[in-house]
N, C-alpha and C positions, 0 to 999 in steps of 0.2 A: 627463220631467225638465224644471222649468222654469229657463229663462235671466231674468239679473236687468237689469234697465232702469235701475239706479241709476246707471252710467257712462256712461249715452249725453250726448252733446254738449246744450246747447241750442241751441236755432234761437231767432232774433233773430226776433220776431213781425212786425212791418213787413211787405209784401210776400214774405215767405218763401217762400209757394208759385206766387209769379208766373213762368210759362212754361212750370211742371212739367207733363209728360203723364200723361194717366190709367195707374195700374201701382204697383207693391210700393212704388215709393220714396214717393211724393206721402204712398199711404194711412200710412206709417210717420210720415213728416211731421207730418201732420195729428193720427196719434194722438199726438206728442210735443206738440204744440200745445195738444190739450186736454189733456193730462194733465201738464203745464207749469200752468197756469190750474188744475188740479186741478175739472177738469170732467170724472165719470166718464163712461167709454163701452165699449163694446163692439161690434164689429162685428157684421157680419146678413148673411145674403140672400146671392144670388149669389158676393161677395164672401171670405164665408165659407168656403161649400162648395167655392169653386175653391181653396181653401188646402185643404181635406179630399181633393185630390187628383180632385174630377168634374170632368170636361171639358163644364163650361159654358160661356157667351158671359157672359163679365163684363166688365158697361159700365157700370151701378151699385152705386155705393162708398155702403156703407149704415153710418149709426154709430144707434149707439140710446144714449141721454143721458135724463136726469131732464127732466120735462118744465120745473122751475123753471129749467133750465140751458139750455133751448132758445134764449132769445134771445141770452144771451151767447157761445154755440157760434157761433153765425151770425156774429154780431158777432166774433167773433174769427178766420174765416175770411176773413171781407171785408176784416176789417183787414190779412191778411196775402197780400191780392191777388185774392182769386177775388169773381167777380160774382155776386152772389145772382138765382137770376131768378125773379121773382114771376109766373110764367103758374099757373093754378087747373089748364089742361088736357094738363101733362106727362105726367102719373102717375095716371090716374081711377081706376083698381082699389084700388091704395093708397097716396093720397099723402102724402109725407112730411112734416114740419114745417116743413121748408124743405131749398131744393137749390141747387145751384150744376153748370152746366154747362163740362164743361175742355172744350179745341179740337178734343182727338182721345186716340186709347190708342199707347201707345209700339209699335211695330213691329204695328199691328193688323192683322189679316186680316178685318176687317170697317168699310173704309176712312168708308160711308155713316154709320153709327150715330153719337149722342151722346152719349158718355160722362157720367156724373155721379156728382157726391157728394151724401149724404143725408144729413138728422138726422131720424131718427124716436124717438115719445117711446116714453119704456120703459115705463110703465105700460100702456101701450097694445099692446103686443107683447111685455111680460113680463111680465104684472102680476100674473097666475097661478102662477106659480115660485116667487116671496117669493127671487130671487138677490138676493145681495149684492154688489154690485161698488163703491162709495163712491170705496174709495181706490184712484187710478189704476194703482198697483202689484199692488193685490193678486190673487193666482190660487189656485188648488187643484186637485186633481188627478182631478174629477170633476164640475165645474161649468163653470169660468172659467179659461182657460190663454193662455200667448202665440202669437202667428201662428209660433213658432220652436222649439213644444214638440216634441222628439226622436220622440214616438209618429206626428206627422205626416210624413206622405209625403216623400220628402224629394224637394227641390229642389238641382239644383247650382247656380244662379244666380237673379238674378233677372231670370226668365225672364216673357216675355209670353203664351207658349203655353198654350192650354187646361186646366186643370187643373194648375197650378202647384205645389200642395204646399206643406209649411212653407216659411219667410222663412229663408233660408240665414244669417241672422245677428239677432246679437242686435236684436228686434225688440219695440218699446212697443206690439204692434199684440194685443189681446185678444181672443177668440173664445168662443164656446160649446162642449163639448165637443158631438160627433154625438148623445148620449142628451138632452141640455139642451134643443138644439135642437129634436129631432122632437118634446118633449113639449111645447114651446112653440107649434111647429103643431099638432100635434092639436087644441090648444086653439082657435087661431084659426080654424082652419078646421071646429069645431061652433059657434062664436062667430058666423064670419060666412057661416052653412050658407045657399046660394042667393044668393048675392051672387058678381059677379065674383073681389071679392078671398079668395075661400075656392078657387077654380082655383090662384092666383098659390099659397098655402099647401101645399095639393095638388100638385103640380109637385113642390115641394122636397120635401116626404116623397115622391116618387116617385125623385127621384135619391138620397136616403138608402137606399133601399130598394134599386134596380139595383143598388148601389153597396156594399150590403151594410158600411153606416157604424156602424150602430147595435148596441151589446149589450146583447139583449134583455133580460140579467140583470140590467143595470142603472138599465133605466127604472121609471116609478113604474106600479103598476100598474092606474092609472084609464085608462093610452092603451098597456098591452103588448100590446092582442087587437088593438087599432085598426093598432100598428105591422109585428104580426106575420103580419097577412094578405099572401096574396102578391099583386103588384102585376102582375108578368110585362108590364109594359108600357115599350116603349122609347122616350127622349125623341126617336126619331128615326121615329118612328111616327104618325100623322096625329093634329092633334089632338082631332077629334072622337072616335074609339078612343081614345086617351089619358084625356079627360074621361070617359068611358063608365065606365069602369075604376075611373079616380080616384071617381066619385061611387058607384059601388057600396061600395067600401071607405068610404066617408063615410058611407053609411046604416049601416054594420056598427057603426063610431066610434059612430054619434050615440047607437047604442040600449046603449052602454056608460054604467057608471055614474059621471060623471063630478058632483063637486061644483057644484053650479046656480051659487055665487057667482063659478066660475072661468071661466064661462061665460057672464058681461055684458058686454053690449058698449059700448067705449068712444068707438067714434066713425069710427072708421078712413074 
Protein backbone atom coordinates (compact mmCIF):
# COMPACT_ATOMS: atom_id res chain seq x y z
CA UNK A 1 0.00 0.00 0.00
CA UNK A 2 1.46 3.17 -0.92
CA UNK A 3 1.50 6.56 1.36
CA UNK A 4 0.85 9.93 -0.33
CA UNK A 5 3.63 12.84 -0.01
CA UNK A 6 1.22 15.52 -1.10
CA UNK A 7 0.98 16.74 2.73
CA UNK A 8 4.35 16.72 3.79
CA UNK A 9 5.66 20.36 4.98
CA UNK A 10 8.11 22.06 2.80
CA UNK A 11 11.61 22.71 3.94
CA UNK A 12 12.90 26.24 3.30
CA UNK A 13 16.01 25.41 1.01
CA UNK A 14 18.74 27.84 2.56
CA UNK A 15 20.81 25.68 4.81
CA UNK A 16 18.15 23.22 5.51
CA UNK A 17 20.27 20.39 6.16
CA UNK A 18 23.01 22.00 8.16
CA UNK A 19 23.98 19.91 11.34
CA UNK A 20 21.72 17.03 10.24
CA UNK A 21 23.47 13.47 10.92
CA UNK A 22 23.73 10.85 8.64
CA UNK A 23 20.02 8.53 9.31
CA UNK A 24 16.27 8.34 8.01
CA UNK A 25 15.61 12.09 8.81
CA UNK A 26 18.46 13.99 6.60
CA UNK A 27 17.68 11.14 3.58
CA UNK A 28 13.89 12.18 3.89
CA UNK A 29 15.13 15.81 3.83
CA UNK A 30 16.98 15.66 1.01
CA UNK A 31 14.45 13.64 -0.95
CA UNK A 32 11.78 16.53 -0.17
CA UNK A 33 14.40 18.87 -1.50
CA UNK A 34 14.78 17.44 -4.71
CA UNK A 35 11.46 16.66 -5.18
CA UNK A 36 10.40 20.26 -4.09
CA UNK A 37 12.85 21.33 -7.40
CA UNK A 38 10.98 18.39 -9.01
CA UNK A 39 14.32 16.74 -9.62
CA UNK A 40 13.58 13.09 -10.02
CA UNK A 41 15.28 10.55 -7.93
CA UNK A 42 15.37 7.30 -6.43
CA UNK A 43 17.28 5.80 -3.92
CA UNK A 44 20.28 2.91 -4.38
CA UNK A 45 22.79 0.84 -2.78
CA UNK A 46 23.17 0.14 0.80
CA UNK A 47 20.69 2.64 1.60
CA UNK A 48 18.21 0.91 0.00
CA UNK A 49 18.56 -2.58 1.02
CA UNK A 50 18.80 -1.47 4.80
CA UNK A 51 15.13 -0.25 4.29
CA UNK A 52 14.45 -3.95 2.78
CA UNK A 53 15.19 -5.03 6.20
CA UNK A 54 19.41 -6.49 5.57
CA UNK A 55 21.53 -5.82 8.19
CA UNK A 56 24.14 -3.87 6.41
CA UNK A 57 26.74 -0.96 7.39
CA UNK A 58 24.96 1.94 5.91
CA UNK A 59 27.20 4.99 5.47
CA UNK A 60 26.35 5.75 1.87
CA UNK A 61 23.11 7.63 1.01
CA UNK A 62 22.94 6.94 -2.56
CA UNK A 63 20.18 9.04 -4.93
CA UNK A 64 20.22 8.28 -8.67
CA UNK A 65 18.88 11.36 -10.72
CA UNK A 66 18.77 12.10 -14.65
CA UNK A 67 22.17 12.74 -15.54
CA UNK A 68 20.73 16.52 -17.08
CA UNK A 69 19.73 17.07 -13.39
CA UNK A 70 23.00 16.34 -11.90
CA UNK A 71 24.33 19.63 -11.58
CA UNK A 72 21.51 21.25 -10.24
CA UNK A 73 20.95 18.39 -7.45
CA UNK A 74 24.54 19.23 -6.21
CA UNK A 75 23.72 22.80 -6.41
CA UNK A 76 20.80 22.53 -4.42
CA UNK A 77 22.35 20.41 -1.62
CA UNK A 78 25.17 22.92 -1.20
CA UNK A 79 22.75 25.56 -1.21
CA UNK A 80 21.17 23.97 1.62
CA UNK A 81 24.36 23.46 3.72
CA UNK A 82 26.32 20.39 2.93
CA UNK A 83 30.00 20.75 1.41
CA UNK A 84 30.38 19.19 -1.84
CA UNK A 85 33.91 17.48 -1.65
CA UNK A 86 35.62 17.22 -5.01
CA UNK A 87 38.42 14.30 -4.11
CA UNK A 88 38.54 11.92 -7.60
CA UNK A 89 39.86 9.08 -4.70
CA UNK A 90 36.75 8.54 -2.29
CA UNK A 91 34.82 5.93 -4.29
CA UNK A 92 37.32 4.30 -7.14
CA UNK A 93 35.12 1.19 -7.71
CA UNK A 94 32.23 3.31 -8.48
CA UNK A 95 32.16 6.84 -8.31
CA UNK A 96 29.45 8.86 -7.94
CA UNK A 97 28.57 12.18 -9.88
CA UNK A 98 29.31 13.96 -7.01
CA UNK A 99 29.06 13.61 -3.00
CA UNK A 100 29.00 15.29 -0.05
CA UNK A 101 30.54 14.04 3.30
CA UNK A 102 28.06 14.73 6.85
CA UNK A 103 30.34 14.64 10.16
CA UNK A 104 29.19 11.27 11.53
CA UNK A 105 25.67 8.73 11.60
CA UNK A 106 23.24 9.40 14.32
CA UNK A 107 23.95 6.98 17.33
CA UNK A 108 26.52 4.84 15.11
CA UNK A 109 28.28 1.89 16.24
CA UNK A 110 30.85 2.44 13.80
CA UNK A 111 32.24 5.74 15.26
CA UNK A 112 35.68 5.75 12.48
CA UNK A 113 33.67 5.55 9.22
CA UNK A 114 32.45 8.70 6.87
CA UNK A 115 29.24 8.87 6.16
CA UNK A 116 28.02 10.10 2.75
CA UNK A 117 25.59 11.32 0.24
CA UNK A 118 25.61 10.48 -3.35
CA UNK A 119 24.19 11.37 -6.83
CA UNK A 120 24.79 8.78 -9.29
CA UNK A 121 23.45 9.19 -12.87
CA UNK A 122 20.54 7.01 -13.92
CA UNK A 123 21.44 6.10 -17.12
CA UNK A 124 24.34 4.79 -15.93
CA UNK A 125 22.79 2.32 -13.17
CA UNK A 126 19.31 2.04 -14.97
CA UNK A 127 19.44 2.53 -18.26
CA UNK A 128 18.64 -1.08 -18.95
CA UNK A 129 15.19 -1.08 -17.18
CA UNK A 130 13.43 1.96 -19.53
CA UNK A 131 11.86 2.72 -15.40
CA UNK A 132 9.90 5.70 -15.22
CA UNK A 133 10.25 7.68 -12.39
CA UNK A 134 9.87 11.87 -13.87
CA UNK A 135 7.50 12.96 -11.39
CA UNK A 136 8.77 12.94 -7.96
CA UNK A 137 5.29 11.55 -6.73
CA UNK A 138 5.00 8.84 -8.72
CA UNK A 139 5.02 5.00 -7.57
CA UNK A 140 3.56 1.57 -8.61
CA UNK A 141 3.30 -1.49 -7.22
CA UNK A 142 5.98 -3.32 -8.91
CA UNK A 143 8.71 -0.94 -9.85
CA UNK A 144 9.07 2.17 -7.80
CA UNK A 145 7.33 2.58 -4.15
CA UNK A 146 7.97 4.77 -0.96
CA UNK A 147 10.67 4.04 1.78
CA UNK A 148 7.15 3.55 3.96
CA UNK A 149 5.48 1.05 1.67
CA UNK A 150 3.30 -1.43 4.33
CA UNK A 151 4.89 -4.71 2.42
CA UNK A 152 8.28 -3.42 3.99
CA UNK A 153 9.61 -4.69 7.13
CA UNK A 154 8.52 -2.72 9.46
CA UNK A 155 10.15 -0.19 11.70
CA UNK A 156 8.91 1.07 15.09
CA UNK A 157 10.97 4.16 14.98
CA UNK A 158 13.41 5.85 13.38
CA UNK A 159 15.91 3.76 14.32
CA UNK A 160 19.70 3.75 13.48
CA UNK A 161 20.30 0.03 14.00
CA UNK A 162 21.20 -2.41 11.13
CA UNK A 163 18.62 -3.05 8.95
CA UNK A 164 15.99 -0.56 9.69
CA UNK A 165 12.95 -1.58 7.48
CA UNK A 166 10.32 0.80 6.17
CA UNK A 167 10.26 4.82 7.21
CA UNK A 168 7.50 4.45 10.09
CA UNK A 169 5.92 7.56 8.59
CA UNK A 170 4.75 9.10 5.74
CA UNK A 171 8.06 9.30 3.77
CA UNK A 172 9.04 11.37 0.08
CA UNK A 173 11.94 8.91 0.17
CA UNK A 174 11.53 6.28 -3.20
CA UNK A 175 13.06 2.94 -3.79
CA UNK A 176 13.19 -0.01 -6.02
CA UNK A 177 11.20 -2.86 -5.43
CA UNK A 178 13.83 -6.07 -4.52
CA UNK A 179 12.96 -7.68 -8.26
CA UNK A 180 13.82 -3.97 -9.86
CA UNK A 181 16.66 -4.01 -8.10
CA UNK A 182 18.51 -7.41 -8.74
CA UNK A 183 17.68 -7.03 -12.32
CA UNK A 184 19.40 -3.75 -12.52
CA UNK A 185 22.63 -5.65 -10.96
CA UNK A 186 22.71 -8.44 -13.05
CA UNK A 187 22.95 -5.98 -15.58
CA UNK A 188 25.93 -4.11 -14.09
CA UNK A 189 27.70 -6.66 -12.98
CA UNK A 190 27.86 -8.60 -16.82
CA UNK A 191 28.32 -4.82 -17.93
CA UNK A 192 31.18 -4.38 -15.80
CA UNK A 193 32.49 -8.41 -15.71
CA UNK A 194 36.42 -8.17 -14.26
CA UNK A 195 36.33 -4.77 -13.09
CA UNK A 196 36.21 -3.95 -9.23
CA UNK A 197 33.04 -2.41 -9.55
CA UNK A 198 31.16 -5.77 -10.74
CA UNK A 199 32.33 -7.30 -6.68
CA UNK A 200 30.54 -3.98 -5.37
CA UNK A 201 27.23 -5.23 -7.68
CA UNK A 202 27.90 -8.85 -6.66
CA UNK A 203 27.74 -8.11 -2.91
CA UNK A 204 24.16 -6.73 -3.16
CA UNK A 205 22.81 -9.56 -5.22
CA UNK A 206 24.41 -11.70 -2.48
CA UNK A 207 22.42 -9.94 0.34
CA UNK A 208 19.14 -10.14 -1.96
CA UNK A 209 19.86 -13.61 -2.20
CA UNK A 210 20.77 -14.51 2.01
CA UNK A 211 17.89 -12.51 2.45
CA UNK A 212 15.69 -14.20 0.24
CA UNK A 213 14.15 -10.37 -1.13
CA UNK A 214 13.39 -11.41 -4.53
CA UNK A 215 10.34 -13.30 -6.32
CA UNK A 216 11.47 -15.09 -8.63
CA UNK A 217 8.04 -15.03 -10.44
CA UNK A 218 8.34 -11.67 -10.92
CA UNK A 219 11.66 -10.94 -12.58
CA UNK A 220 12.20 -10.65 -16.29
CA UNK A 221 13.52 -13.57 -17.45
CA UNK A 222 16.93 -12.57 -19.21
CA UNK A 223 18.57 -12.59 -15.27
CA UNK A 224 15.68 -15.47 -13.40
CA UNK A 225 18.76 -18.40 -13.89
CA UNK A 226 21.49 -15.80 -12.95
CA UNK A 227 19.13 -14.78 -9.65
CA UNK A 228 18.00 -18.19 -8.99
CA UNK A 229 21.32 -19.78 -8.49
CA UNK A 230 22.27 -20.49 -4.94
CA UNK A 231 24.68 -18.30 -3.35
CA UNK A 232 24.97 -20.05 0.15
CA UNK A 233 27.61 -17.48 0.91
CA UNK A 234 27.61 -15.32 4.11
CA UNK A 235 28.48 -11.54 4.21
CA UNK A 236 30.11 -12.56 7.20
CA UNK A 237 32.43 -15.07 5.66
CA UNK A 238 35.98 -14.06 4.34
CA UNK A 239 36.03 -12.22 1.29
CA UNK A 240 38.01 -13.90 -0.91
CA UNK A 241 35.24 -17.22 -0.52
CA UNK A 242 32.66 -14.70 -0.85
CA UNK A 243 34.18 -13.47 -4.33
CA UNK A 244 34.90 -17.20 -5.33
CA UNK A 245 31.28 -17.75 -5.00
CA UNK A 246 30.11 -14.55 -6.25
CA UNK A 247 32.21 -14.99 -9.58
CA UNK A 248 31.15 -18.52 -10.27
CA UNK A 249 27.48 -17.32 -10.22
CA UNK A 250 28.76 -14.39 -12.79
CA UNK A 251 30.03 -16.84 -15.28
CA UNK A 252 26.49 -18.77 -15.02
CA UNK A 253 24.84 -14.86 -15.63
CA UNK A 254 27.25 -13.96 -18.43
CA UNK A 255 26.61 -17.16 -20.55
CA UNK A 256 22.57 -16.20 -20.19
CA UNK A 257 20.99 -14.62 -23.04
CA UNK A 258 20.83 -11.35 -22.20
CA UNK A 259 20.06 -8.26 -24.90
CA UNK A 260 23.85 -7.06 -26.03
CA UNK A 261 22.41 -3.22 -26.19
CA UNK A 262 21.53 -3.72 -22.26
CA UNK A 263 25.00 -4.53 -21.78
CA UNK A 264 27.14 -1.25 -22.92
CA UNK A 265 29.00 0.22 -20.78
CA UNK A 266 28.50 3.65 -19.65
CA UNK A 267 31.46 4.83 -17.98
CA UNK A 268 31.00 3.97 -14.29
Amino acid sequence: MQTSVSALPRLDQRDALVGQLFGPRIMMNIASLLNQAHISNVLWGNSMIDIYGVPTIDIDMSFVVDRSQVHEATSLLSYAGLQQCMSEDCYPEAPPASHFHLPEVEQSMFPDLKPSVQFHIRDQLLGGLGLEFRNPTFTDEDNIIFASDGRLPKSDSLSTSLGKGRHPTESPVRILTPERYAEALVLLSLRDRDTDACITWETQINYLSVYKLVNLKKVNSFCRDYLGSPLNVSQFERWDRAQEALNLIANKGHRSQVPSQELTSTGI
